[in-house]
C-alpha positions as CSV (number, residue, x, y, z in Angstrom):
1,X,0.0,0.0,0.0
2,X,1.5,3.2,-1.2
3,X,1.7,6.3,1.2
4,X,-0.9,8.7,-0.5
5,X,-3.3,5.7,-0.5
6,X,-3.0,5.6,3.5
7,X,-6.6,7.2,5.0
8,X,-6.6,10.2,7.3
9,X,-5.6,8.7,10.8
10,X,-5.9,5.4,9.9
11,X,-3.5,3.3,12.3
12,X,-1.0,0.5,10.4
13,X,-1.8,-2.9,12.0
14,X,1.9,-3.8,12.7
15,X,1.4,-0.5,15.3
16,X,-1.7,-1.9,17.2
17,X,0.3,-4.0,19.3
18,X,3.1,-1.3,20.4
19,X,0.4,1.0,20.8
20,X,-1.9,-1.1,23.2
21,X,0.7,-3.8,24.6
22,X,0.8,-7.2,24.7
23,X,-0.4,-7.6,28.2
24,X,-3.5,-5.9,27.9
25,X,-4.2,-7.5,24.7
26,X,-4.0,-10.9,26.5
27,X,-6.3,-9.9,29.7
28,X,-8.5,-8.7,27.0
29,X,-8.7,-11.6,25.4
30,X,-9.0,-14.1,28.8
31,X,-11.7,-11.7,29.9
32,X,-14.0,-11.6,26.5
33,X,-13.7,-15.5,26.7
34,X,-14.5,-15.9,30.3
35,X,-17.7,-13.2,29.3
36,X,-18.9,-15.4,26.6
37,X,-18.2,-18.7,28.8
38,X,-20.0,-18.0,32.1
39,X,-22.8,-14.9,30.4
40,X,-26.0,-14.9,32.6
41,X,-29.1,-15.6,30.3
42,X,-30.7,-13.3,28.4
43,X,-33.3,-12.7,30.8
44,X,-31.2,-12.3,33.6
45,X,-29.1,-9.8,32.0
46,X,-32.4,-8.0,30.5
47,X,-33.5,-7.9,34.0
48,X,-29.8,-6.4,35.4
49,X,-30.5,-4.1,32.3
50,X,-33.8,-2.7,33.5
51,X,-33.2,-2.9,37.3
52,X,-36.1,-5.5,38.0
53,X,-33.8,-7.1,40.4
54,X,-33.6,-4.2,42.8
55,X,-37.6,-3.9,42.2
56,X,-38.4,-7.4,43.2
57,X,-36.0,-6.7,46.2
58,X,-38.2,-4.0,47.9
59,X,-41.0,-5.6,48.7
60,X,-43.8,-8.4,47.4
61,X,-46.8,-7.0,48.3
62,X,-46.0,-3.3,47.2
63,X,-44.5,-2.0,43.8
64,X,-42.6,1.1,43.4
65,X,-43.5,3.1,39.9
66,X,-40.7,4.1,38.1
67,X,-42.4,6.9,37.4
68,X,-42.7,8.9,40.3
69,X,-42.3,12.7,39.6
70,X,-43.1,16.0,41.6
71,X,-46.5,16.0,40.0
72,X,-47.2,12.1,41.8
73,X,-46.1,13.7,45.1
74,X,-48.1,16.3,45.2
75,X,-50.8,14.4,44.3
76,X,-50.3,11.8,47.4
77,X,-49.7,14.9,49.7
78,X,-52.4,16.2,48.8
79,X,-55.3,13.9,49.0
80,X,-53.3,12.3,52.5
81,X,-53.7,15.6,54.1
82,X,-57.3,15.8,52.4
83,X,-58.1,12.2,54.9
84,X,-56.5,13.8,57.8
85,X,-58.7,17.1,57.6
86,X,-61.7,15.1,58.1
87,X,-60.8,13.3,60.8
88,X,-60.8,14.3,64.5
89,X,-57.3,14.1,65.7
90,X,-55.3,13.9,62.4
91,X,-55.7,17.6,61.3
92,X,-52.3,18.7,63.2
93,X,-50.3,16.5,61.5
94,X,-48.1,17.5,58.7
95,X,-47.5,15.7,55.6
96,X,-44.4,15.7,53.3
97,X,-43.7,13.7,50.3
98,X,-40.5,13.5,48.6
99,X,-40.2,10.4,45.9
100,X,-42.7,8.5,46.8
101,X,-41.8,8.4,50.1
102,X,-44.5,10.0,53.3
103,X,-42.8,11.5,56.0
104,X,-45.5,12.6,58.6
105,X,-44.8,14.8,61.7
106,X,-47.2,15.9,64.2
107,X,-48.3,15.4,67.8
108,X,-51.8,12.8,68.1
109,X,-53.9,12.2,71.6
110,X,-53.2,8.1,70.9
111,X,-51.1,5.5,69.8
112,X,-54.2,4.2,68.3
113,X,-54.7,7.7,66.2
114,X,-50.7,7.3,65.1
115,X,-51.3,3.7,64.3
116,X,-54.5,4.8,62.1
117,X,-53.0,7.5,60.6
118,X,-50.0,4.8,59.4
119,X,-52.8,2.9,57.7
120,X,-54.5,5.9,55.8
121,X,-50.6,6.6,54.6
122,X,-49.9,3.1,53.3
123,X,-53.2,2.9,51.0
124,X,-52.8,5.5,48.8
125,X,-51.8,4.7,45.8
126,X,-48.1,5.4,44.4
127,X,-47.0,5.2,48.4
128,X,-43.8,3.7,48.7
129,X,-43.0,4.0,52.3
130,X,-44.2,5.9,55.5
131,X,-41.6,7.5,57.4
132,X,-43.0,8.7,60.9
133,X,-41.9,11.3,63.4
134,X,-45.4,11.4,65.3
135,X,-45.5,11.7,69.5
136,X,-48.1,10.8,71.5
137,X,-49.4,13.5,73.8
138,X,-49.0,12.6,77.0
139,X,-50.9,15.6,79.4
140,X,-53.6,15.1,81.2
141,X,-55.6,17.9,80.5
142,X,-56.2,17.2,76.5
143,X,-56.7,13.4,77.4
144,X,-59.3,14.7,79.9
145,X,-61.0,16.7,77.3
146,X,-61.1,14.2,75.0
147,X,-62.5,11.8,77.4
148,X,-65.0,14.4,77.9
149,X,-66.0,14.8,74.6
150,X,-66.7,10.8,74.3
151,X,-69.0,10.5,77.8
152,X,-70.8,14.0,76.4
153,X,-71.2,12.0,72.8
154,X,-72.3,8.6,74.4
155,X,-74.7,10.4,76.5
156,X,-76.3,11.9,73.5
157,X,-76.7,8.3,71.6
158,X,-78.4,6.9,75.0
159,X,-80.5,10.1,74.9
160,X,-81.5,9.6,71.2
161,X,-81.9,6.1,71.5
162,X,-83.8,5.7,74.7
163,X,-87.8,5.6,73.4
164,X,-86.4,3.0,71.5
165,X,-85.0,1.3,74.6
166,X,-87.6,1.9,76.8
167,X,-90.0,0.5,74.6
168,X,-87.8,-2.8,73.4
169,X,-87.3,-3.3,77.4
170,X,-91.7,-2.8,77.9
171,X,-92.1,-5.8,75.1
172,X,-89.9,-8.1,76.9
173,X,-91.2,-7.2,80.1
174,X,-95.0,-7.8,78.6
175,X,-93.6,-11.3,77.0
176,X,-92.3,-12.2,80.4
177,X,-95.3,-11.5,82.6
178,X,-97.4,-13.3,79.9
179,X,-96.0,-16.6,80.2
180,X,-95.5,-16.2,83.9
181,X,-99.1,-15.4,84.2
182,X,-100.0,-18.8,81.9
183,X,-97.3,-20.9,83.5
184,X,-99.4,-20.5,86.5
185,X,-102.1,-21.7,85.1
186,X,-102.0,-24.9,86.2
187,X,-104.9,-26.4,85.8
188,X,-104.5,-26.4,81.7
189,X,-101.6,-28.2,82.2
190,X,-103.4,-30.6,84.2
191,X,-105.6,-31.6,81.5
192,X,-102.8,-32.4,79.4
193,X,-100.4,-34.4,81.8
194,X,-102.4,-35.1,85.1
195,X,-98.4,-35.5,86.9
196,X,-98.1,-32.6,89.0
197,X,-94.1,-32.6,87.8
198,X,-94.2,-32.9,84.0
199,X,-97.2,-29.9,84.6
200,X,-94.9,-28.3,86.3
201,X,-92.0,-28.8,83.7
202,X,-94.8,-27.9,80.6
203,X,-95.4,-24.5,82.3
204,X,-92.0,-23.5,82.7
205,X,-91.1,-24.2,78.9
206,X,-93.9,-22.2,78.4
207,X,-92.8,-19.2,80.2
208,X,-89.0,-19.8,78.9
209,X,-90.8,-20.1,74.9
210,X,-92.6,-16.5,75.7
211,X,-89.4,-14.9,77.3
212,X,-87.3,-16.4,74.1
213,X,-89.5,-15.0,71.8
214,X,-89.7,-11.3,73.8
215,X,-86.2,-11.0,73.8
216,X,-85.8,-11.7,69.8
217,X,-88.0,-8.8,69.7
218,X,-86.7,-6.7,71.5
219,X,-83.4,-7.1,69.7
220,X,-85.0,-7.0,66.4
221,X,-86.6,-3.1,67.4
222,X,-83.0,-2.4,68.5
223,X,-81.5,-3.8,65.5
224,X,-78.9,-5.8,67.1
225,X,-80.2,-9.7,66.5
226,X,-77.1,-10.8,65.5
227,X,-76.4,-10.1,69.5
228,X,-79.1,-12.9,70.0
229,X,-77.2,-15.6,67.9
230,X,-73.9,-14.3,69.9
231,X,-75.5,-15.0,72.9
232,X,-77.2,-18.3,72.0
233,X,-73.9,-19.5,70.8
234,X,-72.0,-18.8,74.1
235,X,-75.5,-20.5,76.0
236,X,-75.0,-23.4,74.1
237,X,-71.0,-23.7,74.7
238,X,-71.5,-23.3,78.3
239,X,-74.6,-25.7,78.6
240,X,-72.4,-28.2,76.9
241,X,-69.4,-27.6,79.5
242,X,-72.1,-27.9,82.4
243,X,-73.6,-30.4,80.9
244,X,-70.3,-32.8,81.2
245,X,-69.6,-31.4,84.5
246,X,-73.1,-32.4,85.9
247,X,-73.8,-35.5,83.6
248,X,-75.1,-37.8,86.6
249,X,-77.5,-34.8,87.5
250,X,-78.5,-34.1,84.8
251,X,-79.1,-38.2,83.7
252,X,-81.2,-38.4,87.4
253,X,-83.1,-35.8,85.6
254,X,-84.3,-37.1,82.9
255,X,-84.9,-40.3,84.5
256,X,-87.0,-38.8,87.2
257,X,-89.1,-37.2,84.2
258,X,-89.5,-40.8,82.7
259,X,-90.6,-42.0,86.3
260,X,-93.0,-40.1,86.7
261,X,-94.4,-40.8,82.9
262,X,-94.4,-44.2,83.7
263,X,-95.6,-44.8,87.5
264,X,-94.1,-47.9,87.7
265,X,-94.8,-47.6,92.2
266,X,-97.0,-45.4,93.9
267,X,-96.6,-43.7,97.5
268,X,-96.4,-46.5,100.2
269,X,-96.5,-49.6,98.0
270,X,-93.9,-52.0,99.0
271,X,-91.3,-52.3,96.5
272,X,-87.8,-54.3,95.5
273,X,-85.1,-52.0,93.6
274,X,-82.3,-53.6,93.0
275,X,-82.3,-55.6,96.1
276,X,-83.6,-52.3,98.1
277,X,-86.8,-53.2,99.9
278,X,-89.1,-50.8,101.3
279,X,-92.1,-48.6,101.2
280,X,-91.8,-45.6,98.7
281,X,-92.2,-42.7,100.4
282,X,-91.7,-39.9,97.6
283,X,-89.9,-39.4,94.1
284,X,-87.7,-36.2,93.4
285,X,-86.1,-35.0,90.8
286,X,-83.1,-36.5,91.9
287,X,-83.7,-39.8,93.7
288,X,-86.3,-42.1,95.0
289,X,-86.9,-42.6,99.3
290,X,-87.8,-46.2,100.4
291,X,-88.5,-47.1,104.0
292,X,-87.5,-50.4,104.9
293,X,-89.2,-52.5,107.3
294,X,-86.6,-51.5,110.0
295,X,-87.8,-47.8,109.9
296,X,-84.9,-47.0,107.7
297,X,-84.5,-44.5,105.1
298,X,-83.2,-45.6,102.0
299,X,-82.0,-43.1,98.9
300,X,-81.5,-44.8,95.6
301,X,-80.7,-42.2,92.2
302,X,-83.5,-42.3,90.0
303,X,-81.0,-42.9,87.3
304,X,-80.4,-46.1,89.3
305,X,-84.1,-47.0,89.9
306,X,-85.0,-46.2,86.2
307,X,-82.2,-49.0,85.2
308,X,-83.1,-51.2,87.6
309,X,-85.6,-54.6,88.2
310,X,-88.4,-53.2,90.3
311,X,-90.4,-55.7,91.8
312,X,-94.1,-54.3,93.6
313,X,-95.7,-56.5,95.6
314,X,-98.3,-54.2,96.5
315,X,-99.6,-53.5,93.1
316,X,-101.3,-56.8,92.7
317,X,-103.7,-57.4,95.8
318,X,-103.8,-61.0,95.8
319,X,-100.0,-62.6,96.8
320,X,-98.7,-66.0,97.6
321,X,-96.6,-67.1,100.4
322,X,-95.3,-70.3,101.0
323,X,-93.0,-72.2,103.4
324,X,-91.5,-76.1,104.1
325,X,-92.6,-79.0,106.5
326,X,-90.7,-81.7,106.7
327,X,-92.4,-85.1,107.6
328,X,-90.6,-88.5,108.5
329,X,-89.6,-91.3,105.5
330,X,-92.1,-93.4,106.8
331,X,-95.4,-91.6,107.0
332,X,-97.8,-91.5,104.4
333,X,-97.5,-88.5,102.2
334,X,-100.8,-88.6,100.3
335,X,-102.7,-88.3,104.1
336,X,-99.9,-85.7,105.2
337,X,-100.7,-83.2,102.2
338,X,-104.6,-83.9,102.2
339,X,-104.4,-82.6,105.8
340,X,-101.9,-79.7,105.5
341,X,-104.5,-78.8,102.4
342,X,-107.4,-78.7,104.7
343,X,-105.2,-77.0,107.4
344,X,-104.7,-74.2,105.3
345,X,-108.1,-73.5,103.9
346,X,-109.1,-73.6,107.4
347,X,-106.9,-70.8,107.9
348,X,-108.2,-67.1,108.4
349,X,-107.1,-64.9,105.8
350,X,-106.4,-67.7,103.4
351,X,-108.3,-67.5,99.9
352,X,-109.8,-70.4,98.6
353,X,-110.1,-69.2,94.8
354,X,-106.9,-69.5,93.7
355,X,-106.7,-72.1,95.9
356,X,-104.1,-73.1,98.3
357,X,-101.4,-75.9,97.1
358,X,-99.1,-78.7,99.1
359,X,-96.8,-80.4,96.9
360,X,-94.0,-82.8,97.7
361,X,-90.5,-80.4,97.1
362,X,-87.7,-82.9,97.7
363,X,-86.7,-85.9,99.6
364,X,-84.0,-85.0,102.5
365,X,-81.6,-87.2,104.2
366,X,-84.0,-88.3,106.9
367,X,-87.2,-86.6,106.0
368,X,-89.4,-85.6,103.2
369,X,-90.0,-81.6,102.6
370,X,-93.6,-81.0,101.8
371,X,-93.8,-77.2,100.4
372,X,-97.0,-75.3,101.2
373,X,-98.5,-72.4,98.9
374,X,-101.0,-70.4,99.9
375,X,-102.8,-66.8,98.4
376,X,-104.2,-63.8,100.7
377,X,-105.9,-60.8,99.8
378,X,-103.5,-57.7,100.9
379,X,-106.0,-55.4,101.3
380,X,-108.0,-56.9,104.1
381,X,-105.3,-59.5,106.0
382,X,-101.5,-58.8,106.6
383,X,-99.0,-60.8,104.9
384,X,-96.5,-61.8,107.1
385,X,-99.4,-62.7,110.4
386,X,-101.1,-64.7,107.8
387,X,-98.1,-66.6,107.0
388,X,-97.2,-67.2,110.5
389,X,-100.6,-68.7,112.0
390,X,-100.5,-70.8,108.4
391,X,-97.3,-72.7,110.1
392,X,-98.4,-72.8,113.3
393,X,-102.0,-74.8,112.0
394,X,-100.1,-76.9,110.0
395,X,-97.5,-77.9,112.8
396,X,-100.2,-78.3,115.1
397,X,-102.4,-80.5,112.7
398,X,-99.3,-82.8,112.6
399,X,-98.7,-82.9,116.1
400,X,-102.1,-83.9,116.4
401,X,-102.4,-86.4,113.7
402,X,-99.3,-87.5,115.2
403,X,-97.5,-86.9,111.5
404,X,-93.7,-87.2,112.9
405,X,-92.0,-83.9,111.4
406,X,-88.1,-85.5,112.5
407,X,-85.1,-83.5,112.9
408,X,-82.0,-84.9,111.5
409,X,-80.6,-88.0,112.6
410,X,-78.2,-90.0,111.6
411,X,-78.0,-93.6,112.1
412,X,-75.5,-95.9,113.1
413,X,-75.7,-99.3,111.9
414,X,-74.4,-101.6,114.7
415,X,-73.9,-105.6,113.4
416,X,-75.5,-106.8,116.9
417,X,-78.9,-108.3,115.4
418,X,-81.0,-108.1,118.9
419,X,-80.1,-104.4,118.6
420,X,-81.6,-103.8,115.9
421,X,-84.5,-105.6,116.3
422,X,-85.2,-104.3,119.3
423,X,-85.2,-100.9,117.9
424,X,-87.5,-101.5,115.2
425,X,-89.8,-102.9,117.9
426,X,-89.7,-99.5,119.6
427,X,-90.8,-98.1,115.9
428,X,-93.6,-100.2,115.7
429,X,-94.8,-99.6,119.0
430,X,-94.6,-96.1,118.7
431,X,-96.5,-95.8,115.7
432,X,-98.8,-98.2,117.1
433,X,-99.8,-95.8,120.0
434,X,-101.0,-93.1,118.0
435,X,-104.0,-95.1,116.4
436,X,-104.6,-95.9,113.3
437,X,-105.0,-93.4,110.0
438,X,-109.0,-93.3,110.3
439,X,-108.4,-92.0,114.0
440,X,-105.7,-89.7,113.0
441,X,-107.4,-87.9,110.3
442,X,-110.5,-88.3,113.2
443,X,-108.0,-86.0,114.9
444,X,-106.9,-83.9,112.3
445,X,-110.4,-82.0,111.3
446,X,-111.1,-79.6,114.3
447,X,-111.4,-76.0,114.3
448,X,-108.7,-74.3,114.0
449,X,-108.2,-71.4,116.2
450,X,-106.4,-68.3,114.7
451,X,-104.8,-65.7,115.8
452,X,-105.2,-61.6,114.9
453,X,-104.3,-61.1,111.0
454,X,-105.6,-57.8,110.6
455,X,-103.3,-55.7,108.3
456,X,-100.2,-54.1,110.1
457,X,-100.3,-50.3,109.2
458,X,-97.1,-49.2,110.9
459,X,-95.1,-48.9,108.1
460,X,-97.9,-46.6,105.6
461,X,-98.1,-44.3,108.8
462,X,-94.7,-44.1,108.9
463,X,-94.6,-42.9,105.2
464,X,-97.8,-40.2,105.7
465,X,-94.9,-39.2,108.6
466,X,-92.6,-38.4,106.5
467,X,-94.5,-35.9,104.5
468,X,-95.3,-38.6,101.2
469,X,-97.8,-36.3,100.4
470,X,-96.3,-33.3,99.6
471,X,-97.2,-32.2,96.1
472,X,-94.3,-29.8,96.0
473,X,-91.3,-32.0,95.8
474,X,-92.9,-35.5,95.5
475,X,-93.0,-36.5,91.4
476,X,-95.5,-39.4,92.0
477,X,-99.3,-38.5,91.9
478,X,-102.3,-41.3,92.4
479,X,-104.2,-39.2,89.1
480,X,-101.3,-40.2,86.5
481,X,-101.9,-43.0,84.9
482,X,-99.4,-46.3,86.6
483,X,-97.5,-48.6,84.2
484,X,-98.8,-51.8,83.5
C-alpha cells in the first residue's frame, strides 16, 4: 500500500500492538472469553438491564413506579392531608412527600390515632414507604377533654336512643309477665299431663318459649339480632361444658321425668329395687326414698331405679306365700298333704279361689320336705301374720295327727342283730300308740283357732310421717296414669 493511499488517521496494524501492549491485549482476550463462557441468560441480564432485580428486592406485596415525579407527590400529599382534615385528631399532622416516600410529623392524643394515621398513609396509591416522626401527647388535661367529649357523645346516643329502649325493654317485660301469668295456670296443664311434675315442667317451657321470643323482639326493634345468635352460641358452649360437668344430675333428671311418665310404684307400695326393699315414700327430681321394714330411710338415684328390676308386691292385691314342713320317710304322704290342704283352707285370711297348694318339694336325708303355697288378699289380711298362723295350723295338725315332722338323725348301723331288732320294735310300737289313720285324720279336722291377722299399718303411717304427700317436691301422683 503506497503512502498517499493511507486514509486520514488510519492506524498500520503492525502499530496496534506497540500502541496497546501485549499484556492488555491478552487480559482482553481471557476476559472476552471468560464473558462469553459464564454470560448470565438473556433474561437475567435484560433484568440487570432494567433494574427489576432491585424492584423485586423492595418488597412483594408493594411495587414502586418508576415513574414517580413532583406532580405524583403532590398528588399523594395532597389527597393524605385531604383524609387527615376530616378526621378528629389527624388535622395537626403534617405531611411531606418526597419520591414517593410519606414523611409525617405531628403530635396525636393516641397511639391508636398514630397507628390509624400509618394505615391511611400506606393505602394511597403510588406510596412507597411511610416515614413517621409522630409523638403521642401525653398531658392530662387534652386526654381529659377528649375523654369528655366521648361520655358527652355517648350520653347523646343513649338520649336519642332511649324511646327505643324503653320501649324494646316494655315488650320483653309484657312477653315475660305473659308466660309467667300462663305458667301458672296450672290447671290447663293438668288436663294435658295429670303429673303434677311434668305440669310443672310444661309451664315453665312455656314461660321460657314467651321470654325467648320477647327478647328476639326486643333485639329486632334495636337492631342488634345478630347479639341474640352471639349469645345463643356462648348459652349453648356453656350448657355443653355444664352439661359434662353435671352429667349424673343431669341423667337423674331425665330419669325422674320418665318416672314419673311411667308410674311404675305409687306412695307406700312395697317395693324391691335392686335388692332395696321398702315402702316408697316420695320421688324427686333426683332420687327415690324407700323405707325399709326396719324404719330405715333408703335413697337410691332415680338414674339407678330407672335401670333397675323393680319388683311391687303391692300393686297386685292377691299374693302367695309359702314355706317347708318336713315329715318323717315313713309316713304317708298322700294323708300328710290332704291334711296340711285342709289346714290351710281352714286358715283365716287364706283364699280359697286360687286355691291353696301342698306339693311334695324334695326328699332330705331323713325326711321328706312338703312345700305349702297359699294366696291372701293384701287389702283386708296382713301378709306376714297370715303366713305365721299358716305354720303354726299346719305344725299343730301334725302334732295332732301324730305326723312325725323329724329332725335330723343320723343312724348308726351296729352288726349286733338283737339291737336292731329291738329298735324297730320301739318303731312299731310307737306308731302303734298313735291309732290308726281313720283315728288320725278323726283328729286332724277340728277347728282351727287363729290368731289376729288384721293388716299391720305401721309402716304406711310411717310414710304419711314423713311428709309422702307433699305435692311440691314429690313426682309421684295417684291421678297419672301407673304402668302396666
Amino acid at each position: 500500500m503506497h503512502k498517499r493511499d493511507v486514509p486520514h488517521g488510519w492506524i498500520p496494524r503492525e502499530q496496534w500492538i506497540p500502541m496497546i501492549g501485549y499484556r492488555s491485549l491478552v487480559v482482553g482476550l481471557i476476559s472476552g472469553w471468560l464473558l462469553i463462557v459464564a454470560s448470565p441468560r438473556a433474561d437475567e441480564l435484560t433484568d440487570l438491564l432494567t433494574g427489576k432485580k432491585e424492584e423485586a428486592a423492595i418488597s412483594s406485596e408493594q411495587v414502586i413506579s418508576a415513574g414517580t415525579s413532583e406532580k405524583d407527590d403532590a398528588r399523594i400529599r395532597k389527597r393524605l392531608q385531604a383524609i387527615y382534615a376530616e378526621i378528629q385528631g389527624l388535622k395537626s399532622l403534617s405531611v411531606r412527600v418526597s419520591g414517593g416516600i410519606v414523611f409525617l410529623s405531628g403530635e396525636v392524643e393516641s397511639a391508636a390515632t398514630e397507628t390509624m394515621a400509618l394505615a391511611f398513609a400506606r393505602k394511597v396509591e403510588g406510596v412507597v414507604k411511610v416515614e413517621s416522626t409522630i409523638s403521642v401527647n401525653r398531658e392530662l388535661q387534652p386526654r381529659l377533654r377528649a375523654m369528655w367529649a366521648k361520655l358527652v357523645k355517648l350520653a347523646q346516643q343513649v338520649l336519642v336512643g332511649l324511646p327505643l329502649f324503653l320501649l324494646a325493654l316494655g315488650v320483653l317485660a309484657l312477653f315475660w309477665i305473659t308466660g309467667r301469668w300462663l305458667a301458672a295456670r296450672q290447671g290447663v296443664f293438668r288436663r294435658i299431663a295429670p303429673n303434677h311434675f311434668i305440669a310443672h315442667l310444661l309451664g315453665q317451657l312455656t314461660h321460657l318459649s314467651f321470654v325467648i321470643a320477647g327478647l328476639v323482639m326486643a333485639l329486632s326493634l334495636l337492631d342488634a339480632t345478630a347479639l341474640l345468635s352471639t349469645i345463643l352460641g356462648a348459652a349453648g358452649i356453656i350448657g355443653l361444658a355444664v352439661g359434662f360437668a353435671v352429667r349424673d344430675t343431669v341423667e337423674n333428671y331425665i330419669a325422674s321425668i320418665l318416672l314419673s311418665l311411667r308410674n311404675p310404684f305409687q306412695v307406700s307400695d312395697f317395693v324391691d329395687v335392686g335388692g332395696h326393699q321398702g315402702n316408697v315414700v316420695k320421688l324427686t327430681s333426683r332420687a327415690t326414698i324407700l323405707l325399709s321394714p326396719d324404719g330405715n330411710h333408703i335413697r337410691i338415684p332415680n338414674a339407678t331405679v330407672f335401670k333397675a328390676v323393680i319388683v311391687n308386691y303391692t300393686r297386685n292385691p292377691e299374693r302367695r306365700f309359702e314355706f317347708d314342713v318336713g315329715v318323717d320317710t315313713d309316713q304317708d304322704l298322700p294323708m300328710a298333704q290332704s291334711l296340711a290342704l285342709r289346714t290351710l283352707l281352714a286358715v283365716t285370711g287364706v283364699l280359697h279361689d286360687p286355691k291353696p297348694l301342698v306339693v311334695v318339694q324334695s326328699l332330705g336325708d331323713s325326711n321328706v320336705i312338703l312345700r305349702c303355697y297359699a294366696w291372701i288378699d293384701q287389702m283386708q289380711v296382713d301378709f306376714l301374720k297370715v303366713r305365721s298362723e299358716a305354720i303354726r295350723a299346719v305344725k299343730s295338725a301334725f302334732d295332732g295327727a301324730g305326723v312325725v315332722m323329724p329332725e335330723p338323725i343320723y343312724k348308726v348301723r351296729l352288726f349286733d342283730a338283737g339291737s336292731a331288732a329291738a329298735a324297730s320294735a320301739e318303731r312299731e310300737d310307737r306308731v302303734r300308740a298313735k291309732g290308726p289313720p281313720e283315728v288320725r285324720r278323726a283328729a286332724a279336722v277340728g277347728s282351727i283357732a287363729t290368731g289376729d291377722v288384721s293388716v299391720d299399718r305401721t309402716i304406711e303411717e310411717k310414710v304419711e310421717a314423713s311428709g309422702a304427700d307433699d305435692d311440691t317436691d314429690n313426682l309421684l301422683s295417684p291421678d297419672a296414669a301407673r304402668e302396666v
